[in-house]
N, C-alpha and C positions, 0 to 999 in steps of 0.2 A: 388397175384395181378400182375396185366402188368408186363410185363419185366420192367415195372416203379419198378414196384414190383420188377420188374424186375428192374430194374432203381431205383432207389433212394435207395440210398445209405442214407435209410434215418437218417438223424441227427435232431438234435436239440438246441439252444442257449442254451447259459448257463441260464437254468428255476429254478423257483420257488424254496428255500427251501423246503424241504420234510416235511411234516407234523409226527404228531407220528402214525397214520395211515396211511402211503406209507412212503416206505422203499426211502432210501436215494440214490439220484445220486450218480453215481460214477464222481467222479472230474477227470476233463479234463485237461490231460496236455497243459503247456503252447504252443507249436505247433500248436494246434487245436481249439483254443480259436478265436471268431471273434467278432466285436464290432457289434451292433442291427445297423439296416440298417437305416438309417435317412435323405439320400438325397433327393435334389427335385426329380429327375431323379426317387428314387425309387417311389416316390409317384406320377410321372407321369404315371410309369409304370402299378404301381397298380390301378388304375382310368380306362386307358385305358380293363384293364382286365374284372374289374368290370361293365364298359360301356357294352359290349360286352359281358357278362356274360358265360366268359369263365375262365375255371380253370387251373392253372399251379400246375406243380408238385414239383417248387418252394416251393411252398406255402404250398399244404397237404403235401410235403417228409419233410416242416421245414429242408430243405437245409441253410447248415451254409455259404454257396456263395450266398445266394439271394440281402446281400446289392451291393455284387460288381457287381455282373449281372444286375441288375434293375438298376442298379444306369448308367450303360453303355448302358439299355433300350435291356439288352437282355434277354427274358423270354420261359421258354420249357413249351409249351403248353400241355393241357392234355385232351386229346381229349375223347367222349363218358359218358360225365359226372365225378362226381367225389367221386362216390362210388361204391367198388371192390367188386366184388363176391366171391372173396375170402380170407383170412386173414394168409399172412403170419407172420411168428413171427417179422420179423425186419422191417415192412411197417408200417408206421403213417399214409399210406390213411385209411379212416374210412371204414367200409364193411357193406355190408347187399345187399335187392332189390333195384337195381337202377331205375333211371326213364326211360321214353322213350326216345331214341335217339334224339336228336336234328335236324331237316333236317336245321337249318340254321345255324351250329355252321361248318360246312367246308366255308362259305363264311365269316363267324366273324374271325375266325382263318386268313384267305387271306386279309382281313382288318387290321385287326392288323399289321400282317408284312410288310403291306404297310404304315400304320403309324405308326411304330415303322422301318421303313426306312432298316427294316433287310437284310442281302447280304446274312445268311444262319438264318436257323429257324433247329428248335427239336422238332419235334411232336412226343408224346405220349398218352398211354392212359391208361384206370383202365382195369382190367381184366374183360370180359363181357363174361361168359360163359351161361348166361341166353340167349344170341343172336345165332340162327343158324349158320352163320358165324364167330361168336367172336367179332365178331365187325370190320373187314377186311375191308366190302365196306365201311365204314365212311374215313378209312387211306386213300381208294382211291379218295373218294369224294373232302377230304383234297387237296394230290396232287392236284388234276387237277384243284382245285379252286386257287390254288397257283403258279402253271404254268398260266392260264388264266389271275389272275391280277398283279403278280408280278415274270416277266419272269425271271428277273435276279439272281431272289434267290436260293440261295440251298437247297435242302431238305434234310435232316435229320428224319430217323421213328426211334423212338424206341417203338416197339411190346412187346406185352403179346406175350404168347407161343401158342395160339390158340390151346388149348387141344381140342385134337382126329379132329380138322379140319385143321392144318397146311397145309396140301398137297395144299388145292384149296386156303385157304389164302394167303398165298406165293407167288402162279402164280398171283392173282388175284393183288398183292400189287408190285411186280416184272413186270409187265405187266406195271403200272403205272406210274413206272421210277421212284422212288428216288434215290438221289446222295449217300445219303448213310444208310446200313441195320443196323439198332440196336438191339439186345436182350441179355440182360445178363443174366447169367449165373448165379449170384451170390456169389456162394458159392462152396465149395468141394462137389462131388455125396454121401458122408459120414454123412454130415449135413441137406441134402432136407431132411430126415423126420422130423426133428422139426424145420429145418430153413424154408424151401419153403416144408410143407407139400403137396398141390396143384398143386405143377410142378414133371415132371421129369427131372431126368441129361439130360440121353440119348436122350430124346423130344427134348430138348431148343439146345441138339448138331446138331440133324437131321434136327433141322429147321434152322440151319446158315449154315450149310454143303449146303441143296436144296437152299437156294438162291446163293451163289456163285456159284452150279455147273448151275445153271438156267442165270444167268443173272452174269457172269466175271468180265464185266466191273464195277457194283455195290461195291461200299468199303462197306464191311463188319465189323462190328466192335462188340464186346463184352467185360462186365463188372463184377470183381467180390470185394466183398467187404473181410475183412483183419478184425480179431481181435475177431471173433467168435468160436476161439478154432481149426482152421485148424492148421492143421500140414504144416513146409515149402516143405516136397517131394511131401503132396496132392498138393499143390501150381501148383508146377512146373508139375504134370502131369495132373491137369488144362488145363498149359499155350500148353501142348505137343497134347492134345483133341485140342485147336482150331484153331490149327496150322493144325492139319490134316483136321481140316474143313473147314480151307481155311479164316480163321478170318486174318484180317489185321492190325485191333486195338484192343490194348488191353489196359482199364483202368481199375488200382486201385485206393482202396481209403481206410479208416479206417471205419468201420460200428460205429454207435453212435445209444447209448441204446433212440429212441425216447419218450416212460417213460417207468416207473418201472415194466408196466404189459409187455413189451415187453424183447426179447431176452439179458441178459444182456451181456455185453462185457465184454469180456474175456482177453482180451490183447490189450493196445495199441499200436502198433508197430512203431517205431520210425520212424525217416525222415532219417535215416542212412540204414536201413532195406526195405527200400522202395526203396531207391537208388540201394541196392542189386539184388532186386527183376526184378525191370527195368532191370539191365542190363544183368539179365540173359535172358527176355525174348526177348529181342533186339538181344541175340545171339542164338535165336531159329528160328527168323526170321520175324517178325514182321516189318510190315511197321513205324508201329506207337506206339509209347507207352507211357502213362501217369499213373505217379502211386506216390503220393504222400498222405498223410495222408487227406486232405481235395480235391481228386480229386473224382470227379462226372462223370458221364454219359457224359451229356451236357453242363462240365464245360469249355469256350475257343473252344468250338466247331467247330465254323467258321475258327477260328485261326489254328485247327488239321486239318481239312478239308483239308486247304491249305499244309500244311505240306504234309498232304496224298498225294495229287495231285502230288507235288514235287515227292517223296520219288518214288513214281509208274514209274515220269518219270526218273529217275535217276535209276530204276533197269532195263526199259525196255533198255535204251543208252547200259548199262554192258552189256546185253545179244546180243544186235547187238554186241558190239566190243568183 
Protein backbone atom coordinates (compact mmCIF):
# COMPACT_ATOMS: atom_id res chain seq x y z
CA UNK A 1 0.00 0.00 0.00
CA UNK A 2 0.97 3.88 -0.21
CA UNK A 3 3.86 4.74 1.72
CA UNK A 4 0.53 5.17 3.85
CA UNK A 5 1.15 1.78 3.46
CA UNK A 6 3.71 3.32 3.69
CA UNK A 7 2.33 5.53 6.33
CA UNK A 8 0.35 4.13 8.76
CA UNK A 9 1.73 2.83 11.17
CA UNK A 10 -1.29 1.16 11.40
CA UNK A 11 -2.91 0.48 14.95
CA UNK A 12 -5.80 -0.18 16.53
CA UNK A 13 -8.00 0.56 19.87
CA UNK A 14 -8.26 -1.62 22.30
CA UNK A 15 -10.99 -4.12 20.02
CA UNK A 16 -13.27 -6.68 20.71
CA UNK A 17 -12.60 -9.74 22.89
CA UNK A 18 -11.30 -12.56 20.60
CA UNK A 19 -13.83 -15.16 19.91
CA UNK A 20 -12.74 -18.97 20.02
CA UNK A 21 -12.43 -18.76 16.41
CA UNK A 22 -9.62 -15.66 16.14
CA UNK A 23 -6.86 -16.04 17.94
CA UNK A 24 -6.41 -13.43 20.89
CA UNK A 25 -5.00 -9.92 20.88
CA UNK A 26 -2.04 -9.30 22.14
CA UNK A 27 -2.55 -6.85 25.27
CA UNK A 28 -1.14 -3.58 25.00
CA UNK A 29 0.99 -2.00 27.39
CA UNK A 30 -0.07 0.66 29.42
CA UNK A 31 2.14 3.45 27.28
CA UNK A 32 0.11 2.76 24.34
CA UNK A 33 -3.33 2.48 25.48
CA UNK A 34 -5.62 5.67 24.20
CA UNK A 35 -9.15 6.46 25.34
CA UNK A 36 -12.06 6.21 22.00
CA UNK A 37 -12.36 9.53 20.62
CA UNK A 38 -15.71 11.30 21.70
CA UNK A 39 -15.38 15.10 21.14
CA UNK A 40 -17.39 17.45 19.52
CA UNK A 41 -14.38 18.54 17.48
CA UNK A 42 -14.13 14.78 16.52
CA UNK A 43 -17.40 14.51 15.17
CA UNK A 44 -17.05 17.77 13.54
CA UNK A 45 -14.36 16.58 11.83
CA UNK A 46 -15.80 13.33 10.83
CA UNK A 47 -19.05 15.15 9.22
CA UNK A 48 -17.02 17.47 7.36
CA UNK A 49 -15.10 14.33 5.79
CA UNK A 50 -18.05 12.41 5.08
CA UNK A 51 -19.72 15.82 3.40
CA UNK A 52 -17.02 15.80 1.03
CA UNK A 53 -16.60 12.17 0.70
CA UNK A 54 -13.27 12.00 1.40
CA UNK A 55 -11.11 9.36 3.21
CA UNK A 56 -8.50 9.82 5.91
CA UNK A 57 -5.99 7.40 6.64
CA UNK A 58 -7.01 8.32 10.22
CA UNK A 59 -9.65 6.30 9.93
CA UNK A 60 -8.75 3.05 7.42
CA UNK A 61 -4.82 2.95 9.44
CA UNK A 62 -7.49 2.83 12.88
CA UNK A 63 -4.56 5.38 14.05
CA UNK A 64 -4.71 5.38 18.05
CA UNK A 65 -4.15 9.45 17.59
CA UNK A 66 -7.37 10.12 15.70
CA UNK A 67 -9.34 11.39 18.96
CA UNK A 68 -6.50 13.94 19.67
CA UNK A 69 -6.19 14.99 16.06
CA UNK A 70 -9.87 15.33 15.10
CA UNK A 71 -10.53 16.49 18.24
CA UNK A 72 -7.83 19.80 17.38
CA UNK A 73 -9.72 19.29 13.56
CA UNK A 74 -6.52 18.07 12.24
CA UNK A 75 -7.11 15.25 9.73
CA UNK A 76 -4.37 13.36 6.99
CA UNK A 77 -6.25 13.00 4.14
CA UNK A 78 -6.07 9.94 1.74
CA UNK A 79 -6.29 10.79 -1.47
CA UNK A 80 -7.21 8.31 -4.87
CA UNK A 81 -9.95 6.45 -2.99
CA UNK A 82 -9.71 4.12 -0.35
CA UNK A 83 -8.63 0.81 -1.59
CA UNK A 84 -5.00 -0.48 -2.09
CA UNK A 85 -3.78 -2.55 -4.81
CA UNK A 86 -1.87 -3.99 -2.68
CA UNK A 87 -1.85 -5.84 0.68
CA UNK A 88 0.75 -5.35 2.84
CA UNK A 89 1.08 -7.51 6.09
CA UNK A 90 0.77 -4.52 8.70
CA UNK A 91 -1.77 -2.15 6.59
CA UNK A 92 -5.55 -2.22 7.85
CA UNK A 93 -6.40 -0.31 4.47
CA UNK A 94 -8.79 -2.79 2.77
CA UNK A 95 -7.24 -4.07 -0.87
CA UNK A 96 -8.66 -5.31 -4.12
CA UNK A 97 -9.80 -3.00 -7.64
CA UNK A 98 -10.32 0.35 -6.92
CA UNK A 99 -12.74 2.66 -8.39
CA UNK A 100 -12.16 5.57 -10.86
CA UNK A 101 -10.21 8.29 -9.75
CA UNK A 102 -12.24 11.16 -8.48
CA UNK A 103 -11.69 14.40 -10.77
CA UNK A 104 -13.27 16.35 -7.86
CA UNK A 105 -11.78 15.04 -4.84
CA UNK A 106 -8.36 17.48 -5.38
CA UNK A 107 -10.91 20.66 -4.93
CA UNK A 108 -13.01 18.59 -1.76
CA UNK A 109 -9.49 18.07 -0.19
CA UNK A 110 -8.82 22.38 -0.88
CA UNK A 111 -12.36 22.70 0.88
CA UNK A 112 -11.64 21.01 3.59
CA UNK A 113 -8.50 22.65 4.79
CA UNK A 114 -10.12 25.76 4.08
CA UNK A 115 -12.90 24.66 6.59
CA UNK A 116 -10.97 22.96 8.78
CA UNK A 117 -8.91 26.54 8.86
CA UNK A 118 -5.62 24.30 8.45
CA UNK A 119 -2.01 26.37 8.49
CA UNK A 120 -0.39 22.66 7.29
CA UNK A 121 -2.39 19.62 5.77
CA UNK A 122 -0.87 15.70 5.05
CA UNK A 123 -1.97 14.40 2.03
CA UNK A 124 -1.86 10.80 1.27
CA UNK A 125 -2.91 8.13 -0.71
CA UNK A 126 -3.62 4.18 -1.22
CA UNK A 127 -1.25 2.40 -3.61
CA UNK A 128 -2.75 2.63 -7.22
CA UNK A 129 -0.67 0.46 -9.40
CA UNK A 130 -3.68 -0.26 -11.64
CA UNK A 131 -2.95 3.70 -12.88
CA UNK A 132 -0.24 4.45 -15.53
CA UNK A 133 1.17 7.07 -13.47
CA UNK A 134 0.41 5.54 -9.76
CA UNK A 135 -1.61 8.04 -9.21
CA UNK A 136 1.17 11.19 -9.26
CA UNK A 137 -1.05 13.68 -11.37
CA UNK A 138 -4.04 13.42 -8.62
CA UNK A 139 -0.96 14.64 -5.75
CA UNK A 140 -0.41 17.34 -8.29
CA UNK A 141 -3.90 18.26 -8.87
CA UNK A 142 -4.06 18.20 -5.06
CA UNK A 143 -1.32 20.78 -4.64
CA UNK A 144 -2.22 23.16 -6.87
CA UNK A 145 -6.00 23.09 -5.76
CA UNK A 146 -4.48 24.08 -2.34
CA UNK A 147 -2.17 26.72 -3.39
CA UNK A 148 -5.14 28.20 -5.35
CA UNK A 149 -7.73 28.24 -2.44
CA UNK A 150 -5.75 28.18 0.59
CA UNK A 151 -2.26 30.10 0.02
CA UNK A 152 -1.15 30.00 3.45
CA UNK A 153 -1.05 26.47 4.02
CA UNK A 154 1.58 23.89 4.15
CA UNK A 155 1.77 21.11 2.27
CA UNK A 156 2.75 17.95 3.37
CA UNK A 157 2.66 14.51 0.63
CA UNK A 158 3.08 11.37 1.82
CA UNK A 159 3.56 9.00 -1.40
CA UNK A 160 3.36 5.29 -2.37
CA UNK A 161 6.60 4.23 -4.05
CA UNK A 162 5.25 4.43 -7.52
CA UNK A 163 6.71 1.06 -8.55
CA UNK A 164 8.63 0.97 -11.87
CA UNK A 165 7.31 4.88 -12.50
CA UNK A 166 9.08 6.86 -9.68
CA UNK A 167 11.47 8.72 -12.08
CA UNK A 168 8.55 10.94 -13.91
CA UNK A 169 6.39 10.78 -10.59
CA UNK A 170 8.91 12.55 -8.69
CA UNK A 171 9.53 15.38 -11.24
CA UNK A 172 5.97 15.52 -11.92
CA UNK A 173 5.12 16.01 -7.83
CA UNK A 174 8.57 17.98 -7.30
CA UNK A 175 7.56 20.33 -10.06
CA UNK A 176 4.44 21.07 -8.02
CA UNK A 177 6.15 22.40 -5.01
CA UNK A 178 5.20 20.84 -1.73
CA UNK A 179 6.86 22.00 1.52
CA UNK A 180 7.37 18.82 2.40
CA UNK A 181 8.34 14.88 0.87
CA UNK A 182 6.96 12.05 2.67
CA UNK A 183 7.59 8.18 2.03
CA UNK A 184 8.31 5.57 4.51
CA UNK A 185 10.29 3.07 4.51
CA UNK A 186 8.71 1.08 7.03
CA UNK A 187 10.70 -1.43 8.01
CA UNK A 188 14.39 -3.20 8.00
CA UNK A 189 15.38 -4.37 3.82
CA UNK A 190 15.29 -7.98 5.98
CA UNK A 191 11.59 -7.81 6.57
CA UNK A 192 9.96 -6.39 3.03
CA UNK A 193 9.29 -9.99 1.98
CA UNK A 194 6.74 -10.76 4.41
CA UNK A 195 6.27 -7.19 5.88
CA UNK A 196 5.89 -4.91 2.48
CA UNK A 197 5.96 -7.79 0.02
CA UNK A 198 4.95 -5.22 -2.87
CA UNK A 199 7.82 -2.67 -2.24
CA UNK A 200 11.45 -2.55 -2.44
CA UNK A 201 14.18 -1.18 0.09
CA UNK A 202 16.29 0.02 -2.43
CA UNK A 203 12.96 1.66 -4.60
CA UNK A 204 11.49 3.61 -1.53
CA UNK A 205 15.64 4.73 -0.90
CA UNK A 206 16.06 5.85 -4.58
CA UNK A 207 12.95 7.64 -4.52
CA UNK A 208 13.87 10.00 -1.36
CA UNK A 209 17.43 10.23 -2.54
CA UNK A 210 15.85 11.76 -6.46
CA UNK A 211 13.68 14.25 -4.55
CA UNK A 212 16.28 15.86 -2.49
CA UNK A 213 18.84 15.68 -5.17
CA UNK A 214 15.92 17.22 -7.59
CA UNK A 215 14.46 19.84 -5.50
CA UNK A 216 17.03 20.74 -1.98
CA UNK A 217 15.04 23.17 -0.80
CA UNK A 218 11.96 20.41 -0.26
CA UNK A 219 12.10 18.72 3.72
CA UNK A 220 12.41 15.35 3.04
CA UNK A 221 11.16 13.12 5.58
CA UNK A 222 10.76 9.21 6.28
CA UNK A 223 9.11 6.57 8.61
CA UNK A 224 9.80 3.37 10.02
CA UNK A 225 7.71 1.37 12.43
CA UNK A 226 9.55 -0.71 15.69
CA UNK A 227 8.41 -3.96 17.17
CA UNK A 228 8.16 -6.34 14.13
CA UNK A 229 11.22 -8.38 14.91
CA UNK A 230 14.07 -5.92 13.71
CA UNK A 231 17.24 -6.15 15.03
CA UNK A 232 18.70 -2.70 16.92
CA UNK A 233 22.06 -2.57 14.25
CA UNK A 234 19.29 -3.24 11.33
CA UNK A 235 17.64 -0.05 13.04
CA UNK A 236 20.62 2.03 12.98
CA UNK A 237 21.68 1.17 9.42
CA UNK A 238 18.25 2.30 8.51
CA UNK A 239 18.79 5.44 10.15
CA UNK A 240 22.66 5.42 8.09
CA UNK A 241 20.59 4.61 4.34
CA UNK A 242 18.56 7.86 4.88
CA UNK A 243 20.95 10.02 5.90
CA UNK A 244 22.86 9.21 2.71
CA UNK A 245 19.71 10.01 1.07
CA UNK A 246 19.47 13.09 2.20
CA UNK A 247 16.15 12.48 4.56
CA UNK A 248 15.87 15.15 7.12
CA UNK A 249 13.07 13.61 9.39
CA UNK A 250 12.97 10.67 10.74
CA UNK A 251 9.90 9.24 12.64
CA UNK A 252 9.30 6.16 14.83
CA UNK A 253 6.69 4.63 16.25
CA UNK A 254 5.53 1.06 17.63
CA UNK A 255 3.71 -1.03 14.80
CA UNK A 256 0.26 -2.48 16.38
CA UNK A 257 -1.00 -5.97 15.14
CA UNK A 258 -4.37 -4.03 13.33
CA UNK A 259 -6.27 -7.79 13.71
CA UNK A 260 -5.24 -11.21 14.13
CA UNK A 261 -4.91 -12.06 10.28
CA UNK A 262 -2.18 -9.36 10.13
CA UNK A 263 1.55 -9.37 11.06
CA UNK A 264 1.77 -10.07 14.77
CA UNK A 265 3.93 -7.99 17.04
CA UNK A 266 6.81 -9.09 18.04
CA UNK A 267 7.99 -6.70 20.68
CA UNK A 268 6.88 -3.71 22.32
CA UNK A 269 9.62 -1.52 22.64
CA UNK A 270 9.45 0.82 25.45
CA UNK A 271 9.33 4.70 25.86
CA UNK A 272 13.01 4.34 27.46
CA UNK A 273 14.26 2.51 24.04
CA UNK A 274 12.73 5.04 21.89
CA UNK A 275 14.38 7.74 23.81
CA UNK A 276 17.70 5.67 22.77
CA UNK A 277 16.89 5.35 19.47
CA UNK A 278 16.07 9.26 19.01
CA UNK A 279 19.13 10.12 20.26
CA UNK A 280 21.22 8.10 18.24
CA UNK A 281 19.72 9.31 15.24
CA UNK A 282 19.96 13.09 16.19
CA UNK A 283 23.73 12.12 16.37
CA UNK A 284 23.75 10.86 12.79
CA UNK A 285 22.39 14.10 11.69
CA UNK A 286 18.93 14.59 11.30
CA UNK A 287 17.19 17.73 11.24
CA UNK A 288 14.29 16.27 12.98
CA UNK A 289 13.38 13.47 14.84
CA UNK A 290 10.17 11.89 16.57
CA UNK A 291 10.12 8.57 17.89
CA UNK A 292 8.00 7.48 20.54
CA UNK A 293 5.72 4.47 20.89
CA UNK A 294 2.49 6.03 19.65
CA UNK A 295 4.28 8.39 16.98
CA UNK A 296 2.85 8.50 13.23
CA UNK A 297 3.65 9.72 9.95
CA UNK A 298 1.35 12.87 10.45
CA UNK A 299 1.33 13.07 14.04
CA UNK A 300 2.03 17.12 15.16
CA UNK A 301 2.96 17.60 11.64
CA UNK A 302 2.45 21.22 11.36
CA UNK A 303 4.16 21.59 14.80
CA UNK A 304 7.52 19.47 13.19
CA UNK A 305 7.13 21.50 10.08
CA UNK A 306 8.02 24.49 12.20
CA UNK A 307 10.70 22.92 14.08
CA UNK A 308 12.07 21.76 10.51
CA UNK A 309 11.97 25.31 9.28
CA UNK A 310 13.84 26.43 12.63
CA UNK A 311 16.37 23.63 12.75
CA UNK A 312 17.37 24.36 8.59
CA UNK A 313 17.76 27.77 9.76
CA UNK A 314 19.94 27.29 12.58
CA UNK A 315 22.27 24.86 10.57
CA UNK A 316 22.47 27.26 7.73
CA UNK A 317 23.70 30.65 10.44
CA UNK A 318 26.57 27.58 11.71
CA UNK A 319 27.80 27.08 8.28
CA UNK A 320 27.99 31.10 7.54
CA UNK A 321 29.98 31.54 10.90
Amino acid sequence: MASIGASRYLATMNGPAATPQTPARQRKPDWIRVKAPTSPGYAETRRLMRSLGLATVCEEAACPNIGECWTKKHATVMILGDTCTRACAFCNVKTGMPRAVDPLEPEHVAVAAAELGLEHIVVTSVDRDDLSDGGASQFVKVIEALRKRTPGTTIEILTPDFRNKSEKAVDAIVEAGPDVYNHNLETVPRLYPTIRPGARYYASLRLLESVKRKAPHIFTKSGLMVGLGEQRLEVHQVMDDMRSAGVDFLTMGQYLQPTPRHAKVEEFVTPQAFDAYAAIARAKGFLLVAASPLTRSSYHAGDDFRKMQAARAAQLERAKG
